[in-house]
C-alpha positions, 0 to 999 in steps of 0.5 A: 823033427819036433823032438830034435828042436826040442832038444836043441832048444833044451841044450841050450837052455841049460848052458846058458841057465848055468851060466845065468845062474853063476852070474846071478849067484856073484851078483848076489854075493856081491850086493850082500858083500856091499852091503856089509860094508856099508853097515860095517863102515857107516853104521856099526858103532866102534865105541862108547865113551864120555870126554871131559872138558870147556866147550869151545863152540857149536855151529849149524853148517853144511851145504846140503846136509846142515849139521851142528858140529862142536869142538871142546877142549880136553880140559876145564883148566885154563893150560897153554896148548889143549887137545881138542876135541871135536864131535857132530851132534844129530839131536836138535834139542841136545845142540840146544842145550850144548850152545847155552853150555858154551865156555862152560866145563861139560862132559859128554857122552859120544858115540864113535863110528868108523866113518862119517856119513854127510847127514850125520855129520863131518866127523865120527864122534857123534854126541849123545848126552851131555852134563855140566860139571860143577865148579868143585868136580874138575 
């Protein structure tokens, strides 16, 4: 009588072993899934690059998260109607040397990713250097 439980014990065991098992496996891939995206989205960096032009503003805002957000123009010639640029920046320091910059002509070198994250910034361009230009190097 044992060894007929035992075995019904055992059916039942593998059935749902086999179907725990499925479950388990989609709920790994799922989370792997998932987690590519979110790297892929928020933390992969999609390009490099270094924009040219006079520096408008810097602000310290946001509710929660408080980042400084910049906004420049793509010239450093007075013209009737520029296209704007505008960036996050997550190092204080560099926010610093950006407000003492500012109505100045400058180049800055910025990262880009595919999406914005509330601690990093409201925009996908983050900066991560600048240089003033010189009168004569416009």
């Amino acid at each position: 009588m044992d060894e007929m439980k035992r075995t019904e014990v055992r059916g039942k065991k593998s059935f749902s072993g086999g179907a725990g098992r499925f479950f388990r496996n989609m709920l790994i891939a799922i989370v792997l899934l998932g987690a590519f995206a979110i790297y892929w989205f928020f933390y992969n960096k999609y390009a490099y690059g270094e924009r040219k032009g006079t520096l408008i503003k810097i602000t310290h805002r946001g509710n929660i998260f408080k980042t400084d957000e910049g906004e420049m123009w793509l010239s450093c010639r007075q013209t009737v109607n520029p296209e704007k640029f505008y960036f996050s920046v997550t190092n204080d320091s560099l926010a610093n040397v950006l407000k003492t910059l500012q109505d100045e002509c400058v180049q800055v070198d910025y990262v880009q990713y595919r999406n914005s994250l509330p601690w990093r910034g409201d925009n996908k361009y983050i900066v991560t250097g600048v240089a003033p230009i010189r009168a004569g190097y416009q």
